[in-house]
C-alpha positions in Angstrom: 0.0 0.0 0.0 3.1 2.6 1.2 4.3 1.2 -2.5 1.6 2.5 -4.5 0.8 5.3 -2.7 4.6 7.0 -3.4 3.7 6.2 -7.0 1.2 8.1 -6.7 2.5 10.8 -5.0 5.9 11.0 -7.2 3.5 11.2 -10.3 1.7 13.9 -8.8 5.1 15.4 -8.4 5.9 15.0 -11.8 3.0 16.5 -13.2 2.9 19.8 -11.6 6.9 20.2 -11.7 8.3 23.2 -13.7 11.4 23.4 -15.5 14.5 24.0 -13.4 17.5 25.7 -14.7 21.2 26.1 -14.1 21.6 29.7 -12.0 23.7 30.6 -15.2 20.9 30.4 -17.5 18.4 33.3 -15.7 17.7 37.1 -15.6 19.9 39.7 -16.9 22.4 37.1 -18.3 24.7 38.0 -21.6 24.7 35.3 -24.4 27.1 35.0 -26.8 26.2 36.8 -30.4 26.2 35.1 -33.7 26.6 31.9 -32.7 24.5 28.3 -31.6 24.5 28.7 -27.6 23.0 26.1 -25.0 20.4 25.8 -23.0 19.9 22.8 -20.0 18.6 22.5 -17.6 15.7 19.5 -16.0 11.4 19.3 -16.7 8.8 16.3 -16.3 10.1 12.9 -17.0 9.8 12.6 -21.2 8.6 15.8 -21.2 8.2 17.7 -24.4 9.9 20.6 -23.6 9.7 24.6 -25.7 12.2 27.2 -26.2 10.8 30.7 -28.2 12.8 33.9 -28.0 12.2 37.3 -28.8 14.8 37.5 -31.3 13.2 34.9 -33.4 9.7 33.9 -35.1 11.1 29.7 -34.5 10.5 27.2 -31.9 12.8 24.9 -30.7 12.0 21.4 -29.2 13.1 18.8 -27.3 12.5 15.6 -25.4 13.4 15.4 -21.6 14.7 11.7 -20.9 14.3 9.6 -17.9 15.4 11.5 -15.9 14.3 14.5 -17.1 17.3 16.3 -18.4 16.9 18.1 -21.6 19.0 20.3 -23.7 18.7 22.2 -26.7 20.8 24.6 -29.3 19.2 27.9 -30.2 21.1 29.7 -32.7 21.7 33.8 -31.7 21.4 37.2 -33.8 24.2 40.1 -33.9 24.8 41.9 -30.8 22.4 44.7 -29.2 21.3 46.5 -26.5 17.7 45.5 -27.2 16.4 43.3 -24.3 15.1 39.7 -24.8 13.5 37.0 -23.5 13.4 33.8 -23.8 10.1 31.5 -22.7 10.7 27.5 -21.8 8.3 25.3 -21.1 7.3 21.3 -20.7 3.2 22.4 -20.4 4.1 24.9 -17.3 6.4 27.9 -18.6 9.1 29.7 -17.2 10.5 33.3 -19.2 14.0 34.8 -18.8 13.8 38.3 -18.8 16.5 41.2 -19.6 18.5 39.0 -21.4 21.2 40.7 -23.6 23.3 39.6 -26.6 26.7 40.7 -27.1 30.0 39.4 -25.8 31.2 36.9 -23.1 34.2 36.3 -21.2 35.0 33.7 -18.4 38.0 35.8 -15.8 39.2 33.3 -13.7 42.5 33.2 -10.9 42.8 34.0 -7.2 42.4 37.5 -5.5 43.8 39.7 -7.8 41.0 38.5 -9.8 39.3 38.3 -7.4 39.5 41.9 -5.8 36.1 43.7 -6.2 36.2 47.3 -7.0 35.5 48.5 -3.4 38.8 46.8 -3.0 40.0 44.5 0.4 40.2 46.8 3.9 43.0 49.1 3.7 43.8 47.8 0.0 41.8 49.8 -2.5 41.4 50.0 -5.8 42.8 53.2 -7.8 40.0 55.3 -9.0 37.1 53.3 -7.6 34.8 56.3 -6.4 34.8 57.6 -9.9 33.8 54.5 -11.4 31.0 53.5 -9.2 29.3 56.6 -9.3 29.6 57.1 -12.7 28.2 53.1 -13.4 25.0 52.6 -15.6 22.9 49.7 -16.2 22.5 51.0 -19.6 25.8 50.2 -20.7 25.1 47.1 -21.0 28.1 44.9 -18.9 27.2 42.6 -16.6 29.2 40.2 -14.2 28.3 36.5 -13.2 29.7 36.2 -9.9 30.6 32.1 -9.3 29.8 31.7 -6.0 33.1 30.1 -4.4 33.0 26.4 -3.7 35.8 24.0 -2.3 34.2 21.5 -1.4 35.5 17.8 -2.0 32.5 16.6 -2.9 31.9 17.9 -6.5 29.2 19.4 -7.6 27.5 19.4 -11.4 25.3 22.6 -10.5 27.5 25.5 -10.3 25.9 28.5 -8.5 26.0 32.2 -8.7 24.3 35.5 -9.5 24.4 38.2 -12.7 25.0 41.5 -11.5 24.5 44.3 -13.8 27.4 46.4 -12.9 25.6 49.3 -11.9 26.3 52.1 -9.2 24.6 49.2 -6.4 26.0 46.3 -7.8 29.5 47.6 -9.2 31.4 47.4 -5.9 31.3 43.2 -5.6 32.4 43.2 -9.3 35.8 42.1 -10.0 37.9 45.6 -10.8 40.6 43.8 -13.5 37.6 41.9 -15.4 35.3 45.0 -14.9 37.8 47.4 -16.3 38.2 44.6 -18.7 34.7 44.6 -20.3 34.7 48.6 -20.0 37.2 49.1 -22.7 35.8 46.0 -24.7 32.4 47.6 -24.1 33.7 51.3 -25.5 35.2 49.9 -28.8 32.8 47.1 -29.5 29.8 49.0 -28.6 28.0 45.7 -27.5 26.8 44.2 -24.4 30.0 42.2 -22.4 29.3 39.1 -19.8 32.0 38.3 -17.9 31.9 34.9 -15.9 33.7 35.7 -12.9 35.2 32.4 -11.3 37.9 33.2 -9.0 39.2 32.1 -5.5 42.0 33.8 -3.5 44.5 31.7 -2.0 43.5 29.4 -4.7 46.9 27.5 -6.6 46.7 26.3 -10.4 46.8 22.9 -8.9 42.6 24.0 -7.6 41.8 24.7 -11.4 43.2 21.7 -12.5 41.6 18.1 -13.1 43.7 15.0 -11.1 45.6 13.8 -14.5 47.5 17.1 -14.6 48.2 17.6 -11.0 49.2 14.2 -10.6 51.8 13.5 -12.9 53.5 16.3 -10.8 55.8 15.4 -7.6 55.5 19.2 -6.2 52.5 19.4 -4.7 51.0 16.6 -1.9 47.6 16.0 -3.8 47.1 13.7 -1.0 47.1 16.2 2.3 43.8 16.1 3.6 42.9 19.8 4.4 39.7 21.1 6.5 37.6 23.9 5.2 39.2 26.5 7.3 41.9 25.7 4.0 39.7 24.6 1.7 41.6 26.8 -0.8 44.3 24.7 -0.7 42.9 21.6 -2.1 43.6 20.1 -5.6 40.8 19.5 -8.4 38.1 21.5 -6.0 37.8 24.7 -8.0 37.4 22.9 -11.1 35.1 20.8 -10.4 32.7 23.1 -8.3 33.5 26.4 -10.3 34.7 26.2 -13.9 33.2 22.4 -15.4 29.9 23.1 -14.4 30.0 26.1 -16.9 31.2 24.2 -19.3 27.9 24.1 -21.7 27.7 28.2 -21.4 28.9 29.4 -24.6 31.8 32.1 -23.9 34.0 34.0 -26.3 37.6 33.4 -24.7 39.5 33.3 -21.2 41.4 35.3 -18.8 44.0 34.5 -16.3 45.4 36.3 -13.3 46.9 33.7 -11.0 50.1 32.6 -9.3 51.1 34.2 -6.4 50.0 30.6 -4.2 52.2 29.0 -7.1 55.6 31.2 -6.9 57.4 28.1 -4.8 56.5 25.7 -7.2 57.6 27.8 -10.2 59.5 25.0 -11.8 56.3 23.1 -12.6 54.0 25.7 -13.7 54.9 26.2 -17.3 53.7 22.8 -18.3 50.5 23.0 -15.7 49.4 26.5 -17.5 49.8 24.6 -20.4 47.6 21.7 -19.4 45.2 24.3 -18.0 44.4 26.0 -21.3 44.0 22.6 -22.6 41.4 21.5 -20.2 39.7 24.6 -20.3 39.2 24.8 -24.2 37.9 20.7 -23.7 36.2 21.6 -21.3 34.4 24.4 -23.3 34.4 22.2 -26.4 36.5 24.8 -28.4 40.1 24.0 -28.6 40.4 27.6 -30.3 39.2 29.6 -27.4 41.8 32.3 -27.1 43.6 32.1 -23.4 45.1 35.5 -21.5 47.4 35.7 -18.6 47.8 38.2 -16.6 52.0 38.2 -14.9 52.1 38.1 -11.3 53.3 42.1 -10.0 56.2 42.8 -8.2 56.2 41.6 -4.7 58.9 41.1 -1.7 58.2 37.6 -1.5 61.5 36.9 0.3 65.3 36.1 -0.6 65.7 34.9 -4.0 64.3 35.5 -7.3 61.5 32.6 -7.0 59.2 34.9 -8.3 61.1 36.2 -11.0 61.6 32.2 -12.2 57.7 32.2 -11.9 57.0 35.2 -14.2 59.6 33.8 -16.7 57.6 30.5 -16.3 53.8 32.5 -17.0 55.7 34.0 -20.3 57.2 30.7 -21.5 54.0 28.6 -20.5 51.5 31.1 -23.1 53.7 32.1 -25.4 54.2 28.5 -26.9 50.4 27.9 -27.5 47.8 29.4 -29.8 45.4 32.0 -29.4 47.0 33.3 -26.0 48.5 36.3 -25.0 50.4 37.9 -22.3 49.9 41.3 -19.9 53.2 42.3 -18.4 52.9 44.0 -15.1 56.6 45.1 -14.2 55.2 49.1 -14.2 51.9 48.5 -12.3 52.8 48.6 -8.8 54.2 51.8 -6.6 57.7 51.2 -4.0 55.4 51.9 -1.3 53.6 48.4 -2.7 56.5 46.4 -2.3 54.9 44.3 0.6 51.2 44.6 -1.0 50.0 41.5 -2.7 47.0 43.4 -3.9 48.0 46.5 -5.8 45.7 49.5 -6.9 46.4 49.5 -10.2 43.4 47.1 -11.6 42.6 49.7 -14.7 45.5 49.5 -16.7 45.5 45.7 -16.1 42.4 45.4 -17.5 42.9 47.9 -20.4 46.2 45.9 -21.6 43.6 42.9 -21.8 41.4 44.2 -23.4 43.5 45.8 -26.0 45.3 42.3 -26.5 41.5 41.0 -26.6 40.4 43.5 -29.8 43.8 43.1 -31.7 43.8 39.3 -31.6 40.1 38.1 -31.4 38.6 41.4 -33.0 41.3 42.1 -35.7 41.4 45.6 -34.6 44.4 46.4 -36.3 45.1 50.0 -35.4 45.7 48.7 -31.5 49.5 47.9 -30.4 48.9 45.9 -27.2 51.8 43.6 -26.6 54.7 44.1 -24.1 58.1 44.3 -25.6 60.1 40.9 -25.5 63.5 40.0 -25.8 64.4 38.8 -29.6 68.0 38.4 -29.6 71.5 38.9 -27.3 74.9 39.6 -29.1 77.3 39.7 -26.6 80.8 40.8 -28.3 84.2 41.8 -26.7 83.2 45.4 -25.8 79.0 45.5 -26.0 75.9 43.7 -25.3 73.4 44.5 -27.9 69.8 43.7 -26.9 67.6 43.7 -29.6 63.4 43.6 -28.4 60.3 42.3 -30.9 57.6 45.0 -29.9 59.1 48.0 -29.9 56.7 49.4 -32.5 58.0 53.0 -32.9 60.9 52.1 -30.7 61.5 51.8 -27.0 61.3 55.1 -25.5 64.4 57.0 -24.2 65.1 57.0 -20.6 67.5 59.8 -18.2 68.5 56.0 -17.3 67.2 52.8 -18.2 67.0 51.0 -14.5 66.9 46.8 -13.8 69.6 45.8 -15.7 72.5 43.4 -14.7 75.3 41.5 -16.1 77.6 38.5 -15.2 80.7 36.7 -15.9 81.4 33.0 -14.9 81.2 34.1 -10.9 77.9 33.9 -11.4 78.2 37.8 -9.2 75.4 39.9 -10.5 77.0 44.0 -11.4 74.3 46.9 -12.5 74.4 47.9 -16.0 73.5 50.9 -17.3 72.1 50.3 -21.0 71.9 52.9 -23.6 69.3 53.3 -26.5 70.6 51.7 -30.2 70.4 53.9 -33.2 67.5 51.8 -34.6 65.2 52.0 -31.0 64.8 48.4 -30.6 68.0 47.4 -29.3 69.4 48.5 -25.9 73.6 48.5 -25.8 75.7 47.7 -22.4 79.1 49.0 -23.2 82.1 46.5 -21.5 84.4 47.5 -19.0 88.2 46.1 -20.1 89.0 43.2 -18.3 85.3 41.7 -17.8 83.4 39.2 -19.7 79.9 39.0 -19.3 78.2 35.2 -20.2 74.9 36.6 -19.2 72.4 40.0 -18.8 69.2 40.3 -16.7 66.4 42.8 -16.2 64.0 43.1 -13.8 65.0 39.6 -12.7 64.5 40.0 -8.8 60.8 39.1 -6.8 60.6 42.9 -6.3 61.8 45.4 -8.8 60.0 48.0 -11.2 61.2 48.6 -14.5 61.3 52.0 -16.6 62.0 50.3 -19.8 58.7 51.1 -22.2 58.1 50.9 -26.1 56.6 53.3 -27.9 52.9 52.3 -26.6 54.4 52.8 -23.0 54.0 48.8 -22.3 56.7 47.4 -20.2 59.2 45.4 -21.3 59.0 42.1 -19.8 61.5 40.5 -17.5 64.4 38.5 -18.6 67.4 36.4 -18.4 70.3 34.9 -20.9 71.0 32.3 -18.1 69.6 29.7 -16.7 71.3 29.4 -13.3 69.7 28.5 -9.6 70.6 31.7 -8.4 
């Protein structure tokens, strides 16, 4: 008798159950334009289930299975400001209001990703006043916040909230994506999503699956941790944070992570390179362009472990497709030397976005990279430096500062460069007696360069060697 009367009472259930829906998918959300996006989510067992939109006179249908999952692909229009809707149903409907269609990013790392434009307590952000009084809901960039999740247990419902980036929501918004989406947002003139997924205190090793992580001997995958240091753990931010987006269609990625990473630097360049891999699978687009973001300038200590792990960020991207790099080296003030959050979120996010609209929006007329180094003669009386980049030519300096040269002591002596007559190469003249076998700039966990190309980017740090210390 109990038997048949939970039949009946699970069929009841069933029949006056609406559709459910990942948190992604709901009001004020951004979907990507000009394109075949998505859309999940759970109804009635064998449900017939509806999708209309306002952008389109079709209807699009599907069959719920057993267990009443469903999905379905609805193709999307060019990008406007216009607001839509979009109606489901399986006999009960549901509609998804102030949707727009424009651009969307997923901004991912720990807490300089993380760091909201009202900033942490006595760490703020450069110019946040003026850019949360002056926030609009009318211009049309919005911010999924992830809600954070470390939990062993994994989860395939991933939780958060749109925010629409105006004067009462702009201050939880992440400041380096925000002022990310801005500058997208004033060349593009379309709406910007940015999925915000990010976890201070989190290491790569959190936003990577167990195959990567494991074939590692650098980090104990093994250490149980409580919640109290639930950041630490392996896999977690993966699994509760970034896969369960994975059917939400995005345009690209962006990267600020690594200061939990700088004493494992020797490792990272092949896990970055296993994280863009996973991502892109993950996202079932193994073209989905991949930006990073260098760690700033910090005292972390004696050494130059941090320098190594900057060298290791440049090396890790650069080898791979569709990714850029943002050099920092400028971006932080002497009196920041000890502050692992610096102010200066705005220019971060500019040089993103302006890597963002050369690569993936061919706009040409933008310079956005960092100079490099391209080539080191070293001859009996100079070292001549010559930097890819430079665009009109590094810019002149009262005294180009960072610089270092050794011989086979391995004992580190300032330089003092001077500009080359075709502005792309630097020249360190030789003192008799002394042969140099390698130069360095900026190479220390805490140093700010002055050296700047034509765009004012930073030249990003280097070394000729390949030495412990």
């Amino acid at each position: 008798m109990k038997l048949i009367l939970l039949f009946y009472l699970f069929l009841a259930f069933n029949a006056y159950s609406i559709i459910t829906l990942p948190e992604i998918i709901n009001d004020n959300m951004v979907i990507q334009q000009k394109t075949t996006i998505k859309l999940w989510g759970e109804a009635k067992i064998y449900a017939n289930v509806k999708i209309t939109t306002s952008w389109s006179s079709l209807a699009f249908y599907c069959k719920a299975d057993k267990n009443g999952k469903w999905q379905l692909f609805i193709p999307t229009i060019a990008a406007s400001f216009q607001k839509h809707t979009i109606n489901i149903s399986d006999g009960t409907s549901i509609t998804i209001k102030n949707v727009l269609i424009g651009e969307v990013w997923l901004c991912s790392g720990q807490s300089n990703m993380e760091m909201p434009i009202k900033g942490f307590e006595n760490q703020p952000i450069e110019g946040a006043d003026y850019y949360i009084s002056s926030a609009k809901t009318e211009n049309g960039i919005r911010m999924y916040n992830v809600f954070k999740n470390a939990a062993i247990k994994s989860t395939k419902i991933g939780k958060g909230k749109w925010l629409e980036c105006n004067q009462k929501d702009l201050p939880d918004c992440s400041a380096a994506a925000y002022f990310f989406a801005l500058r997208l947002q004033a060349l593009l003139n379309v709406p910007i999503g940015i999925i915000n997924s990010s976890y201070g205190g989190s290491s790569i090793e959190g936003w990577l699956n167990p195959i990567a992580v494991q074939k590692h001997y650098d980090f104990n995958f093994n250490e149980n941790y409580n919640d109290e240091n639930a950041w630490k753990r392996p896999y977690v931010m993966y699994q509760n944070m970034l896969k369960p987006f994975g059917n939400y269609v995005i345009n690209g990625f962006i990267w600020y992570q690594g200061e939990s990473n700088v004493g494992r630097y020797a490792s990272y360049e092949q896990k970055l390179s296993d994280l863009v891999s996973l991502w892109r699978a993950t996202f079932n687009n193994p073209e989905l362009p991949f930006y990073v973001v260098e760690i700033t300038p910090f005292l972390y200590g004696n050494g130059v472990q941090a320098a190594k792990f900057r060298e290791a960020q440049f090396k890790g991207i650069n080898v791979l497709k569709n990714t850029g790099f943002v050099c920092t080296n400028d971006l932080v003030n002497e009196s920041e030397a000890t502050n692992i959050h610096p102010s200066q979120k705005k220019q971060i996010g500019d040089r993103l976005a302006n890597l963002v609209l050369h690569d993936a929006y061919h706009v040409d007329t933008i310079k956005a990279n960092s100079p490099s180094l391209e080539l080191v003669t070293i001859t009996s009386d100079s070292i001549v430096m010559q930097f890819k980049n430079s665009y009109e030519g590094l810019k002149n300096q009262n005294e180009f500062l960072g610089f270092e040269v050794a011989d086979s002591t391995r004992n580190f002596r300032t330089a003092k460069p001077i500009l080359g007559r075709s502005r792309n190469t630097l020249i360190i003249k030789i003192d008799p007696g002394f042969e140099p076998i390698s130069v360095r700039y900026s190479f220390k966990n805490f140093q700010v360069g002055n050296v700047k190309n034509s765009e004012g980017l930073p030249l990003v740090p280097f070394r000729t060697d390949e030495w412990d210390n």
